[in-house]
Gaussian input, Z-matrix of N, CA and C with variables (Angstrom, degrees):
# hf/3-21g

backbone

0 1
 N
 C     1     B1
 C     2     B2     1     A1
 N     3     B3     2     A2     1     D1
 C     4     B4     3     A3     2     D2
 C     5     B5     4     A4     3     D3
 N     6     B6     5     A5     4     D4
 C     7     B7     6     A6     5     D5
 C     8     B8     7     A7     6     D6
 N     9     B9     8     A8     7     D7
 C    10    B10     9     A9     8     D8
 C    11    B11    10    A10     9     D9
 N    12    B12    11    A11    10    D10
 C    13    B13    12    A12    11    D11
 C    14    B14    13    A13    12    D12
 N    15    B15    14    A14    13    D13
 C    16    B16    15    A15    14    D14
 C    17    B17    16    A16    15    D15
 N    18    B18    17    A17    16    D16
 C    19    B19    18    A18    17    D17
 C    20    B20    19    A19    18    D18
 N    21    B21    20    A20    19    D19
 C    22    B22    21    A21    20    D20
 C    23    B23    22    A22    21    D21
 N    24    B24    23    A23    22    D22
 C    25    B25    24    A24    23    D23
 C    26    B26    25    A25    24    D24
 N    27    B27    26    A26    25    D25
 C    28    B28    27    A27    26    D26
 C    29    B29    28    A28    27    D27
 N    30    B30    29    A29    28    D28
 C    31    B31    30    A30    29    D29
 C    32    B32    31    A31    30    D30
 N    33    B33    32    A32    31    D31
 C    34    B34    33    A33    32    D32
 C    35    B35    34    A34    33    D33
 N    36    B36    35    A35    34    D34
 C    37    B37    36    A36    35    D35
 C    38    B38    37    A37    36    D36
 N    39    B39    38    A38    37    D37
 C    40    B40    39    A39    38    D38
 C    41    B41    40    A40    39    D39
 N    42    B42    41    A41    40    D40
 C    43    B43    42    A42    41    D41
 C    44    B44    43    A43    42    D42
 N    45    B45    44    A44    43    D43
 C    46    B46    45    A45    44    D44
 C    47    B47    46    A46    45    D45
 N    48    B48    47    A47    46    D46
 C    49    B49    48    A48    47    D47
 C    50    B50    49    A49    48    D48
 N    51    B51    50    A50    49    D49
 C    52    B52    51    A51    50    D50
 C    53    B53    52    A52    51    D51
 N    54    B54    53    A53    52    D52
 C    55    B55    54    A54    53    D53
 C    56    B56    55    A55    54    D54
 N    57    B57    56    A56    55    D55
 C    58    B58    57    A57    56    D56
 C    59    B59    58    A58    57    D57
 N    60    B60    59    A59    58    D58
 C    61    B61    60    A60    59    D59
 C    62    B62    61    A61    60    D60
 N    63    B63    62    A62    61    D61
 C    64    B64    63    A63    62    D62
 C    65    B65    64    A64    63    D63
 N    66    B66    65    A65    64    D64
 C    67    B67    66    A66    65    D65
 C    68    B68    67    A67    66    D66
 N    69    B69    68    A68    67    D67
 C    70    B70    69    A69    68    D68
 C    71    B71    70    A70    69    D69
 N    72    B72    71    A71    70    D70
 C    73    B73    72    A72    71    D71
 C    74    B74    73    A73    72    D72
 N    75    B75    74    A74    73    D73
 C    76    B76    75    A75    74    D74
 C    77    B77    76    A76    75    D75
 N    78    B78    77    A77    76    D76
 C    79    B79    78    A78    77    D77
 C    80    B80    79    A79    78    D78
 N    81    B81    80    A80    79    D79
 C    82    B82    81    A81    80    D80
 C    83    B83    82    A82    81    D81
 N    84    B84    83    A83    82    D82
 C    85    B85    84    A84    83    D83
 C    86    B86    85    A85    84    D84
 N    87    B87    86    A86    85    D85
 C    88    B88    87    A87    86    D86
 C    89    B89    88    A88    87    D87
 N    90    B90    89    A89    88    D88
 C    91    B91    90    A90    89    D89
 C    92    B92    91    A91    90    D90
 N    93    B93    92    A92    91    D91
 C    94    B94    93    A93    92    D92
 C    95    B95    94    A94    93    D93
 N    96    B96    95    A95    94    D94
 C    97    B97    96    A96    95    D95
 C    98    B98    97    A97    96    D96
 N    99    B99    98    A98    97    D97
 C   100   B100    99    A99    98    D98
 C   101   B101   100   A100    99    D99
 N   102   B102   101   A101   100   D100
 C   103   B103   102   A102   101   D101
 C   104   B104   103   A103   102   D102
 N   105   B105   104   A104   103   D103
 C   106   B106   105   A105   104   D104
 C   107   B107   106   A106   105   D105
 N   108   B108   107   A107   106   D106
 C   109   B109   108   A108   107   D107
 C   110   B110   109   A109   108   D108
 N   111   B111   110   A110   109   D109
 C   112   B112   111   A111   110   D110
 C   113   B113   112   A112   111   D111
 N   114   B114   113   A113   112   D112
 C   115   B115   114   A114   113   D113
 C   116   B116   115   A115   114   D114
 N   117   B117   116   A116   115   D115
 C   118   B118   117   A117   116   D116
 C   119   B119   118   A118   117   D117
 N   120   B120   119   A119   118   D118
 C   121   B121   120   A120   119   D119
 C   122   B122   121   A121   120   D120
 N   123   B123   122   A122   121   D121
 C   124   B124   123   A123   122   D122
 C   125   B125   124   A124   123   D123
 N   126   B126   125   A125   124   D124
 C   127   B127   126   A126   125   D125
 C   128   B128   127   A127   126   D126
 N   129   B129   128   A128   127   D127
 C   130   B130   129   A129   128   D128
 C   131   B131   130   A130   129   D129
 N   132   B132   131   A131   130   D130
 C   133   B133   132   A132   131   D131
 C   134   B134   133   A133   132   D132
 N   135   B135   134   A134   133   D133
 C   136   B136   135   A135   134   D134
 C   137   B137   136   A136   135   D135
 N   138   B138   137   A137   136   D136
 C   139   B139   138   A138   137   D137
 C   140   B140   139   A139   138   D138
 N   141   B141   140   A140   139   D139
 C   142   B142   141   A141   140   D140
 C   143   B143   142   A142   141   D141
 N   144   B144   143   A143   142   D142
 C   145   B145   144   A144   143   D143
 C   146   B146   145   A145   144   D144
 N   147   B147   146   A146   145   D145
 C   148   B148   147   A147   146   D146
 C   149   B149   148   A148   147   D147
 N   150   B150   149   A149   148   D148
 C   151   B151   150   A150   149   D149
 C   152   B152   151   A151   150   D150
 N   153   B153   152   A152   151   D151
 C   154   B154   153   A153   152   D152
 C   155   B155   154   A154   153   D153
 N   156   B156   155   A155   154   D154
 C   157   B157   156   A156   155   D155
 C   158   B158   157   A157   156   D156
 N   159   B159   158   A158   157   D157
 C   160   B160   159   A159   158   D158
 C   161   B161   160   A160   159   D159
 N   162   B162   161   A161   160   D160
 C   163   B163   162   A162   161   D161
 C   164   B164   163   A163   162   D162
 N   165   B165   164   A164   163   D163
 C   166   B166   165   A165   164   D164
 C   167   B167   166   A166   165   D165
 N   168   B168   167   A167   166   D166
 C   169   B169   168   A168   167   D167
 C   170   B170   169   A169   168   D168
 N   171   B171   170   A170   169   D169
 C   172   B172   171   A171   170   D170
 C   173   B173   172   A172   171   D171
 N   174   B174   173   A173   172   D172
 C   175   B175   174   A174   173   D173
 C   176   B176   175   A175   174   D174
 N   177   B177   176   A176   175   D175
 C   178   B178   177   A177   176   D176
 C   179   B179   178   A178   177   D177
 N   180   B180   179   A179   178   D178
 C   181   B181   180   A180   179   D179
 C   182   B182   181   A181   180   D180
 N   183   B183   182   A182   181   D181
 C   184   B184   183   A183   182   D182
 C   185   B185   184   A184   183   D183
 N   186   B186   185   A185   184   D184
 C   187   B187   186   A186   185   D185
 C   188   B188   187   A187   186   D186
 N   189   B189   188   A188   187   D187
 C   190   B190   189   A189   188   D188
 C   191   B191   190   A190   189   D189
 N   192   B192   191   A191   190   D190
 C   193   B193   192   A192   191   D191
 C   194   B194   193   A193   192   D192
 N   195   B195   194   A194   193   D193
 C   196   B196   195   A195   194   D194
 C   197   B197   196   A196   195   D195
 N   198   B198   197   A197   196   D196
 C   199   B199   198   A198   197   D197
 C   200   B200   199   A199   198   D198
 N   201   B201   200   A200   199   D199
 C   202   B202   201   A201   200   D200
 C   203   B203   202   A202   201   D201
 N   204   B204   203   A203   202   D202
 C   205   B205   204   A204   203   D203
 C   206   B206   205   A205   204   D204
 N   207   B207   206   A206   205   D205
 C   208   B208   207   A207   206   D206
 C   209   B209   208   A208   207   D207
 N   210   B210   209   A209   208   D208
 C   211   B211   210   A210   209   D209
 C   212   B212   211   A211   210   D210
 N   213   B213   212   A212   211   D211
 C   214   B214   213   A213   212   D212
 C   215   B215   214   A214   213   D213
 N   216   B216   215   A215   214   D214
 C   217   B217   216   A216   215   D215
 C   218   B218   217   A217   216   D216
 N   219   B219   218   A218   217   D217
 C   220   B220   219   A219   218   D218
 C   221   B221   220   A220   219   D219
 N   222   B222   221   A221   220   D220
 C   223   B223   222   A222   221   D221
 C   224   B224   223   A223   222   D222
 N   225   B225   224   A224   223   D223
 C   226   B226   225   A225   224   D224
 C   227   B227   226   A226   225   D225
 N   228   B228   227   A227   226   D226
 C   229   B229   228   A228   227   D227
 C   230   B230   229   A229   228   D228
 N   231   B231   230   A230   229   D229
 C   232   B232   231   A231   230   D230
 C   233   B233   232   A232   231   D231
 N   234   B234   233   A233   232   D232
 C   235   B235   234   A234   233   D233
 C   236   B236   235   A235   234   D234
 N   237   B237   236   A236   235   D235
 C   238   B238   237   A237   236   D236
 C   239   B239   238   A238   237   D237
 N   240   B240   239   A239   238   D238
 C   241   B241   240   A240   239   D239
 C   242   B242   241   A241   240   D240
 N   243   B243   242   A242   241   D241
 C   244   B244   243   A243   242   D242
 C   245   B245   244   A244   243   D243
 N   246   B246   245   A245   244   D244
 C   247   B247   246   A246   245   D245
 C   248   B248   247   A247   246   D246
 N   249   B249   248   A248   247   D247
 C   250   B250   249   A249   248   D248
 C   251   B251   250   A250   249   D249
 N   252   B252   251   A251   250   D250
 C   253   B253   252   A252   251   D251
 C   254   B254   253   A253   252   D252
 N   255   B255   254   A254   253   D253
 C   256   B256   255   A255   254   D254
 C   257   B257   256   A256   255   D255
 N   258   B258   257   A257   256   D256
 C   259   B259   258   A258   257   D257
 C   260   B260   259   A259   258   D258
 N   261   B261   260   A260   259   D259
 C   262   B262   261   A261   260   D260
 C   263   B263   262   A262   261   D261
 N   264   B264   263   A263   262   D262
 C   265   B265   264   A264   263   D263
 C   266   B266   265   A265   264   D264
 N   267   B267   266   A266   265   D265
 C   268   B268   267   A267   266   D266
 C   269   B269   268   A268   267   D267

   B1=1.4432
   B2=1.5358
   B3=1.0732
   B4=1.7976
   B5=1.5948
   B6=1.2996
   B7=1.4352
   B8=1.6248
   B9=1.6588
   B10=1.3370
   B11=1.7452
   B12=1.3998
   B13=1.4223
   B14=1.3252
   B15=0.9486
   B16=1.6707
   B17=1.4714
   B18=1.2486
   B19=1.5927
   B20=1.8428
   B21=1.6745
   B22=1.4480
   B23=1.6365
   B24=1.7757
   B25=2.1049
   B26=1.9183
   B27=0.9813
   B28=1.9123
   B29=2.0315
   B30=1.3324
   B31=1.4450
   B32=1.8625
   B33=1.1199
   B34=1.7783
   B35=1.5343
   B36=1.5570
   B37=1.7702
   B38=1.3874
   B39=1.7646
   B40=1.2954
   B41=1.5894
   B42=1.3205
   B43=0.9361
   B44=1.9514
   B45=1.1579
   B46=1.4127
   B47=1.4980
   B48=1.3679
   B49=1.5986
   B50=1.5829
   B51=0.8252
   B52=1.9229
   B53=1.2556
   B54=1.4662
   B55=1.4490
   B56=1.8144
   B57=1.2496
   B58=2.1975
   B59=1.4965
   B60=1.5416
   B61=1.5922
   B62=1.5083
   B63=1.0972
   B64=1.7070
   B65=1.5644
   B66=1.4444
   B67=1.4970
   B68=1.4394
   B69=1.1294
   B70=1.6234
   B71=1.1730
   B72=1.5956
   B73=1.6211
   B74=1.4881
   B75=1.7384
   B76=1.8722
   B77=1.4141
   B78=1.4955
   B79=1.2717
   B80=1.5321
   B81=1.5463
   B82=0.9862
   B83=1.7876
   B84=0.9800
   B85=1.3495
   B86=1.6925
   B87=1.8271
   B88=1.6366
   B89=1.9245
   B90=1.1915
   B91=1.5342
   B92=1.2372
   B93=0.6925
   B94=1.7339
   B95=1.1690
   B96=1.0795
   B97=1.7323
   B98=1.4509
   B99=1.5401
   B100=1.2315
   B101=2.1284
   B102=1.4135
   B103=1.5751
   B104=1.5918
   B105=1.5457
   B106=1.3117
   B107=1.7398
   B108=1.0882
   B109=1.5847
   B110=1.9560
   B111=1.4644
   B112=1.7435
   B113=1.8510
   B114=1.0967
   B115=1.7882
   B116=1.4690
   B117=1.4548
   B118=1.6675
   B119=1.4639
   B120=1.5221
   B121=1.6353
   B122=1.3735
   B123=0.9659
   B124=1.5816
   B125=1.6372
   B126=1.2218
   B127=1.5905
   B128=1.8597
   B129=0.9684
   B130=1.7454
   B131=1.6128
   B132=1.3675
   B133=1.2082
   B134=1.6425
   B135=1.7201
   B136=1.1932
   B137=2.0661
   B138=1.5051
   B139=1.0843
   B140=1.7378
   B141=1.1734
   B142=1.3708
   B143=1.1426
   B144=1.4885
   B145=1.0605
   B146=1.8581
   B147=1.2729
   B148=1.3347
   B149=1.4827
   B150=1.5164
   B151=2.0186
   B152=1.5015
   B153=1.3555
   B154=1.7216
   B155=1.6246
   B156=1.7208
   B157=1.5035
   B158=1.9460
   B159=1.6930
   B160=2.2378
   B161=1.1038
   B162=1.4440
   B163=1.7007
   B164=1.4852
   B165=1.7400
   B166=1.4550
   B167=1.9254
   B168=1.5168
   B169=1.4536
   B170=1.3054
   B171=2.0553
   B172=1.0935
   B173=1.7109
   B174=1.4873
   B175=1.1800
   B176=1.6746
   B177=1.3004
   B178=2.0384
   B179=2.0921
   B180=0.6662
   B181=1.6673
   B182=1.3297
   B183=1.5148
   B184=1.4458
   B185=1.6979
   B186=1.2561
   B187=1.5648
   B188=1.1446
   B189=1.3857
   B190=1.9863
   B191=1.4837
   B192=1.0121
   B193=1.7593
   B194=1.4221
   B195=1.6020
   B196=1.3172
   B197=2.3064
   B198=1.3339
   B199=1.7070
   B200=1.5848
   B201=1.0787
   B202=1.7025
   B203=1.1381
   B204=1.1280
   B205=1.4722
   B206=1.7477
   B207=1.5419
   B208=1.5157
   B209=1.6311
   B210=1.7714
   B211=1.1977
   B212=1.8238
   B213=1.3658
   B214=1.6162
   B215=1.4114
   B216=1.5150
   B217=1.7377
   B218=1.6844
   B219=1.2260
   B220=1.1162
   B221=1.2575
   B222=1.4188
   B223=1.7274
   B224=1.9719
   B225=1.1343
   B226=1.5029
   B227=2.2398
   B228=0.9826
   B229=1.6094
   B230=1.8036
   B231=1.1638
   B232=1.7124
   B233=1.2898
   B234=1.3514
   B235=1.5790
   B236=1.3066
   B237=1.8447
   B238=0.9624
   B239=2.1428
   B240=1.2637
   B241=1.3789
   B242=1.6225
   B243=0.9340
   B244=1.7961
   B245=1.4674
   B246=1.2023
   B247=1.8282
   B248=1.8401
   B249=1.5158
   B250=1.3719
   B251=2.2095
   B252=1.0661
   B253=1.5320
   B254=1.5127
   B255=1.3971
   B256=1.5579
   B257=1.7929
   B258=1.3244
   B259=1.4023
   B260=1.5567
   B261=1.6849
   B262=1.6578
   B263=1.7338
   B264=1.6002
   B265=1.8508
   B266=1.6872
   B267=1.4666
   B268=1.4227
   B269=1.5125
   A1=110.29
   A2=112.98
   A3=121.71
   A4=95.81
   A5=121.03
   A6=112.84
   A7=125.32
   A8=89.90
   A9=107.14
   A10=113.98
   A11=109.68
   A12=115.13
   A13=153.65
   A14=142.32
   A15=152.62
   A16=117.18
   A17=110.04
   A18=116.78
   A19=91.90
   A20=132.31
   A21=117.37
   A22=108.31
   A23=94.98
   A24=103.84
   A25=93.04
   A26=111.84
   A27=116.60
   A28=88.93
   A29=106.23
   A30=110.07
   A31=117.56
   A32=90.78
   A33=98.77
   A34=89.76
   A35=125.72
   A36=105.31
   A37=98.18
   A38=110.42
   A39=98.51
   A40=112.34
   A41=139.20
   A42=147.15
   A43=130.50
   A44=85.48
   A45=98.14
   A46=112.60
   A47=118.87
   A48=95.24
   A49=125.37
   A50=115.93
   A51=123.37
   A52=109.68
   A53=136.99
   A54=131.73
   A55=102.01
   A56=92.13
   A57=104.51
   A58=101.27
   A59=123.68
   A60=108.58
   A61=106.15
   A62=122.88
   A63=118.59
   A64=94.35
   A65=122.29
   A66=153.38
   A67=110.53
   A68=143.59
   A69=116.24
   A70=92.74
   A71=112.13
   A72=128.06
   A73=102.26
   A74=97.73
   A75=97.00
   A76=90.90
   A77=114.25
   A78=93.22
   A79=102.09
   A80=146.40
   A81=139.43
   A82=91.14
   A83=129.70
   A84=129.34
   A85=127.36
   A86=91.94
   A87=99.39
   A88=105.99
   A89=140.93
   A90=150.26
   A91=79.54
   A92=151.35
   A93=154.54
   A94=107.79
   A95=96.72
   A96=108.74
   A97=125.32
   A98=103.94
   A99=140.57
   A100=98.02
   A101=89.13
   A102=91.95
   A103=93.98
   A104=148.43
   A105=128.42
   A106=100.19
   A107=117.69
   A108=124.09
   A109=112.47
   A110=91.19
   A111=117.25
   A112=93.94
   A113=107.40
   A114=99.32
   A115=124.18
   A116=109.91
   A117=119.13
   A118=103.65
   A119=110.75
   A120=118.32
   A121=93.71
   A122=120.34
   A123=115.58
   A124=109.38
   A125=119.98
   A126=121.05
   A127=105.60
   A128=82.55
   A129=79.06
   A130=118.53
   A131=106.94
   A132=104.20
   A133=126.04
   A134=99.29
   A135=121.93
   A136=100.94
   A137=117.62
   A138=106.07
   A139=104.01
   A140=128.06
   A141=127.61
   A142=119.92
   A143=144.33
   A144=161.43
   A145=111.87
   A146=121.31
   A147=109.57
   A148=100.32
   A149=97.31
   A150=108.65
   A151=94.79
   A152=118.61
   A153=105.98
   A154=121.23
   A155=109.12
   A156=128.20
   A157=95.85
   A158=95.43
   A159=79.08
   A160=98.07
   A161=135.85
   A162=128.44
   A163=110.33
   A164=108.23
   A165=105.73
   A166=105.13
   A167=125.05
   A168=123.00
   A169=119.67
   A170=100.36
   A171=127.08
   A172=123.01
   A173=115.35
   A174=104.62
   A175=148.33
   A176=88.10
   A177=84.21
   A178=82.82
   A179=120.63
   A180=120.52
   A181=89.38
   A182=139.20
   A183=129.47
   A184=98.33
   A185=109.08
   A186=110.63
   A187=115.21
   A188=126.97
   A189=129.39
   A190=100.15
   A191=129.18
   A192=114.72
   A193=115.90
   A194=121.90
   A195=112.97
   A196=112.36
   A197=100.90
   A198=105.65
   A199=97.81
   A200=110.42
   A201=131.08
   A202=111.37
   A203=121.54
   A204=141.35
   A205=85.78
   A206=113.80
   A207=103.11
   A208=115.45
   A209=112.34
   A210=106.43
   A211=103.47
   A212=115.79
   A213=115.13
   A214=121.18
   A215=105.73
   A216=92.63
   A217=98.00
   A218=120.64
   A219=156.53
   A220=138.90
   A221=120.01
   A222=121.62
   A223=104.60
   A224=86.65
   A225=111.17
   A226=101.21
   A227=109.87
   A228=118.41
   A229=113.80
   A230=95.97
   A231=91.31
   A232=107.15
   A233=109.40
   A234=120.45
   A235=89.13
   A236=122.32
   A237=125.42
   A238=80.50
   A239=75.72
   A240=105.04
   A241=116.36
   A242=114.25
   A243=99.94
   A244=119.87
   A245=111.41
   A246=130.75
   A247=81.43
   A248=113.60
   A249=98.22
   A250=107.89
   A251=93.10
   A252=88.98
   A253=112.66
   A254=101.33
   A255=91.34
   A256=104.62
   A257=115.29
   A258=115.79
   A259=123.99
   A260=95.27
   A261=111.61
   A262=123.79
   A263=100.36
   A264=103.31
   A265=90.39
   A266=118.36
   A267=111.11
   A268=125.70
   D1=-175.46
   D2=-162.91
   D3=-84.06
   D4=-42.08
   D5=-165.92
   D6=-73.05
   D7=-11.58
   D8=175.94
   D9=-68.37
   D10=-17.20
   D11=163.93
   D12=-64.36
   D13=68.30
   D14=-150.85
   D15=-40.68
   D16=-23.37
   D17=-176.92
   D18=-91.20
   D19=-24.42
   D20=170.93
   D21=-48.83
   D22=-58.19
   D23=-151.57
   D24=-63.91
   D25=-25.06
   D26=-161.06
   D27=-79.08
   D28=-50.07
   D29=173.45
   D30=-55.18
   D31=-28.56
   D32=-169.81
   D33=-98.89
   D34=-10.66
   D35=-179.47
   D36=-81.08
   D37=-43.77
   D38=-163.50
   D39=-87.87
   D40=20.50
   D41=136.06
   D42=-54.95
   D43=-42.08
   D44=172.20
   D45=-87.96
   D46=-46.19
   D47=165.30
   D48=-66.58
   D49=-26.07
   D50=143.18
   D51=-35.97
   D52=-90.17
   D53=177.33
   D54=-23.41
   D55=-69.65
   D56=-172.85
   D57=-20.03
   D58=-47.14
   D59=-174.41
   D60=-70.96
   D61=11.10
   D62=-175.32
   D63=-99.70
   D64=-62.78
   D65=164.14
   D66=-5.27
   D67=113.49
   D68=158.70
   D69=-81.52
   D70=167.11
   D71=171.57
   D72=85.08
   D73=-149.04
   D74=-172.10
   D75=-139.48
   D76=62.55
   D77=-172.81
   D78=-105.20
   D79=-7.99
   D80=-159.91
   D81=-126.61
   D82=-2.38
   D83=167.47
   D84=-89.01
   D85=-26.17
   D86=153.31
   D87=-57.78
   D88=-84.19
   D89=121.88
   D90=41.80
   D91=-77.86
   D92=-125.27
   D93=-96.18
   D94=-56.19
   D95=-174.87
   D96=-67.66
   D97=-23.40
   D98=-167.66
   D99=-76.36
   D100=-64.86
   D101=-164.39
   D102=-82.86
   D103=-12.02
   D104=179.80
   D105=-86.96
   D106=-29.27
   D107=146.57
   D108=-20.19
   D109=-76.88
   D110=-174.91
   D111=-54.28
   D112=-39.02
   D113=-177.10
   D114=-90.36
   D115=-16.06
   D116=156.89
   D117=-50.69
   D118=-58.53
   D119=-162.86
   D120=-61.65
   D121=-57.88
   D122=-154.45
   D123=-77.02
   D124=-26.97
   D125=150.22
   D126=-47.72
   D127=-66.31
   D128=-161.11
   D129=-57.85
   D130=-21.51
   D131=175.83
   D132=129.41
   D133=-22.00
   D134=-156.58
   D135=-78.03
   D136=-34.48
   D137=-176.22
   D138=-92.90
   D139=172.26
   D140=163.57
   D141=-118.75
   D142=-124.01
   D143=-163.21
   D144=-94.59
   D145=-29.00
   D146=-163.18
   D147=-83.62
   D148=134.92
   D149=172.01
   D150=-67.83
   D151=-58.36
   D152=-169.42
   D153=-28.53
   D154=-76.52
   D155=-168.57
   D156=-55.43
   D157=-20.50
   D158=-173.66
   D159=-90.21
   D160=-13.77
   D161=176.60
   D162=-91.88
   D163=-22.79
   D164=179.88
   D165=-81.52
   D166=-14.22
   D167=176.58
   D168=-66.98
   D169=-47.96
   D170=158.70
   D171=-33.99
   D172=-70.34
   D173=156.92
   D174=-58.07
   D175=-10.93
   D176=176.99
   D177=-118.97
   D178=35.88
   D179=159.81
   D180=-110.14
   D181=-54.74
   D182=-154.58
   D183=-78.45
   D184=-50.78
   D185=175.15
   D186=-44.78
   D187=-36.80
   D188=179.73
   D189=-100.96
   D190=-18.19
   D191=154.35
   D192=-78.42
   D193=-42.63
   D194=-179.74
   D195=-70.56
   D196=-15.84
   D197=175.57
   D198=-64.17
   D199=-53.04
   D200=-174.18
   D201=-42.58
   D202=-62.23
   D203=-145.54
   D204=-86.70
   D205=-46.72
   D206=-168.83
   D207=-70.10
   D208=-25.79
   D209=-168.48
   D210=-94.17
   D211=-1.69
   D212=155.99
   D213=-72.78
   D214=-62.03
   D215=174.85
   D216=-141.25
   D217=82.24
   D218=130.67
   D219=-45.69
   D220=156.63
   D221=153.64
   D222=-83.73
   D223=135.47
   D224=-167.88
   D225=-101.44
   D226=84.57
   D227=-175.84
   D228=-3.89
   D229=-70.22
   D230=-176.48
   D231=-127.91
   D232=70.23
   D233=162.88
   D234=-114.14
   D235=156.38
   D236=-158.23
   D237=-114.97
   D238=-171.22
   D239=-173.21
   D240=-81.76
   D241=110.67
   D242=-177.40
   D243=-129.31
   D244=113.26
   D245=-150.60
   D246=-91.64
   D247=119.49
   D248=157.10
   D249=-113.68
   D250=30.07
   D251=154.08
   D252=-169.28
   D253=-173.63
   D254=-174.66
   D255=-121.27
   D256=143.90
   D257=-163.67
   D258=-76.94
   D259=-16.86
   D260=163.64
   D261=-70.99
   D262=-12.97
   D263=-168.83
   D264=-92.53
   D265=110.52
   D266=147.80
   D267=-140.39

């Protein structure tokens, strides 16, 4: 089948990090990271034929790229807010 193809999930990562500049946040670049993940494996050899286990890699690849991505440049829990100008001075 088609999904069994490595050049689809690598086509659909970098598609989705494409969308991401539309996106605020990191939410379609987890997505990304997730399925060029799914196309390493399946290049190399390591995944086979089942859609389940390549959408279930897919999903905990985007979940540990999207954790990643939040605790690099992220909201940080109880850091406060810090205004360094004011929106009335121009």
């Amino acid at each position: 089948m088609i999904w069994q193809q490595a050049w689809l999930w690598a086509v659909l990562g970098v598609a989705l990090a494409g969308l991401e500049m539309l996106a605020p946040g990191f939410y379609l670049l987890g997505l990304a990271c997730g399925a060029i993940i799914v196309a390493l494996l399946v290049w190399v050899g390591v995944l086979g034929a089942s859609l389940p286990w390549m959408i279930f890699i897919m999903a905990a690849g985007a979940l540990a790229a999207w954790l990643a991505l939040r605790r690099w440049a992220g909201v940080y829990r109880n850091s406060p807010k810090i205004y360094d100008h004011d929106v009335n001075d121009n």
